[in-house]
Every structure is written in structure tokens, then in C-alpha cells.
Residue, then its C-alpha position, 0 to 999 in steps of 0.5 A: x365660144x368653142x366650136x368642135x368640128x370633127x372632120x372625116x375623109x378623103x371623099x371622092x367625088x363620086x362618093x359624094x351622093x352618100x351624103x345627101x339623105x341623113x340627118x347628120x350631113x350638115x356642117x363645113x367642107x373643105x375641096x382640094x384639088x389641082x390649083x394651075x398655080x399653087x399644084x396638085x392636092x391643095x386647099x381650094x375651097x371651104x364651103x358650108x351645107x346648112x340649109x342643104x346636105x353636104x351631097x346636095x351642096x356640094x353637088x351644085x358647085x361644079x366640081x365635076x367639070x375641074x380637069x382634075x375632078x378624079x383626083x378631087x378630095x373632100x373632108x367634111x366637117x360635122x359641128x359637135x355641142x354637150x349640150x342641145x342647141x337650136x336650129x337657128x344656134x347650129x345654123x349660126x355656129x356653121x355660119x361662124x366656122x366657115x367665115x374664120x375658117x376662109x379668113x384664116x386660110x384664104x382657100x384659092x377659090x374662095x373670094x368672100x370672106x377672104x379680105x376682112x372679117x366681121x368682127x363683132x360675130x367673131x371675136x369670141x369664137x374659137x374652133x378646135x379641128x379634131x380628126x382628119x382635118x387635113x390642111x386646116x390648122x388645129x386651132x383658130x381663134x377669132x380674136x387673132x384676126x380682128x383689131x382687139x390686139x392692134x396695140x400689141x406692137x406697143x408693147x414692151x417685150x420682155x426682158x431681164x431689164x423690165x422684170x420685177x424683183 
């Protein structure tokens, strides 16, 4: 299943409560900020508003009490479909995009999600990141990261010697 997230910013921080009252502000976000190790302007943390708005949830995160909070950046990610979908279809589609997106970028401050995935929810998802993405790959595919192509190493690679004439 193709997941399309369309993603919109920089948001500050402070611009965050513009997004606590519409019915659109749901989906997946990504924070960058100030990292002691990995520096200025880098992917910290995905997170998902689901049963919340993006202001509300990322309002309860702390984001605020960083010591860089002024330069806190943050891209929201709406989920887009052609065709309706359910609540609980939607709310399983976030679900599905934050899980791969962590797994497959291992944001700093992220720690579920980060060591293993569950494969059998996964495999057949694949996200396309459109618009300002940032950082994020433009597309992840759930099959990269699960056991399904474990036997590729026994392949044969290619070459003049193997090829039917």
C-alpha cells in the first residue's frame, strides 16, 4: 500500500498552537534542533498526532525547555488518499508511516521503533514523502527492512558469464 505524506515547514515552535484547532492537523511530524553530538539543524524526532492535533501533541513533548528551543524547527506531515477511507484506516495508515519512518532514519531522540520492526504491518507499505520533506528520504519501502530479501547475499551478481544468449 502506497502511503502519500505531504509535508509542509519550517514551523517555529512558537507557531505551533496554529495547529490545534482544524480538522486537518493530523498525521506525522518531524523536530530538528540542536543535537550535543550530532550538531545544529538535525533530525531529533518523528512523532505522530492521531488522537490529537499536531499543536496539541507536540505541545506536550517539552520541546520548549531544549536549550535551543528558538532554533526548533518542525515539518508536518498530512497523509493524503483518492479514495475515502475510515477513521480507523487513517489511524492505521499514521500509525504505519511513523513506525517506518523512525525505523528507517533512527531520529536521535527517538528510541521505540529504532532496533526492530514489525514486519508482518509493514512489508507491503511503501511511503512517498512529497513537498518539503526535509531530511526524510523521498521514499521508504517497508520490504527493505524486514527478512523477506535475507537470501539476496546468495545471489549471483550479474555478469557477461551468466547471461543467457
Amino acid at each position: 500500500m502506497d502511503i502519500h505524506i505531504f509535508w509542509e515547514g519550517p514551523l517555529a515552535l512558537k507557531d505551533i498552537d496554529e495547529l490545534k484547532n482544524t480538522k486537518k492537523d493530523y498525521g506525522v511530524y518531524q523536530i530538528y534542533g540542536f543535537h550535543p553530538l550530532y550538531g545544529h539543524s538535525v533530525l531529533l524526532y518523528i512523532g505522530k498526532a492521531d488522537d490529537q492535533t499536531f499543536g496539541q501533541r507536540i505541545s506536550q513533548e517539552g520541546w520548549d525547555i531544549n536549550e535551543d528551543y528558538k532554533n526548533i524547527e518542525i515539518y508536518v506531515g498530512r497523509l493524503a488518499s483518492q479514495q475515502m477511507i475510515t477513521p480507523k484506516e487513517w489511524s492505521e495508515r499514521i500509525d504505519q508511516a511513523e513506525k517506518l519512518l523512525i525505523y528507517s532514519h533512527a531520529p536521535a531522540y527517538n528510541t521505540q521503533n529504532t532496533r526492530s520492526l514489525p514486519e508482518q504491518n509493514l512489508l507491503n507499505i511503501h511511503i512517498l514523502n512529497w513537498d518539503c520533506r526535509r531530511d526524510l528520504f523521498p521514499e521508504v519501502s517497508g520490504r527493505m527492512y524486514t527478512s523477506k530479501y535475507d537470501h539476496i547475499s546468495e545471489q549471483k551478481i550479474i555478469t557477461e558469464e551468466n547471461i543467457k544468449v
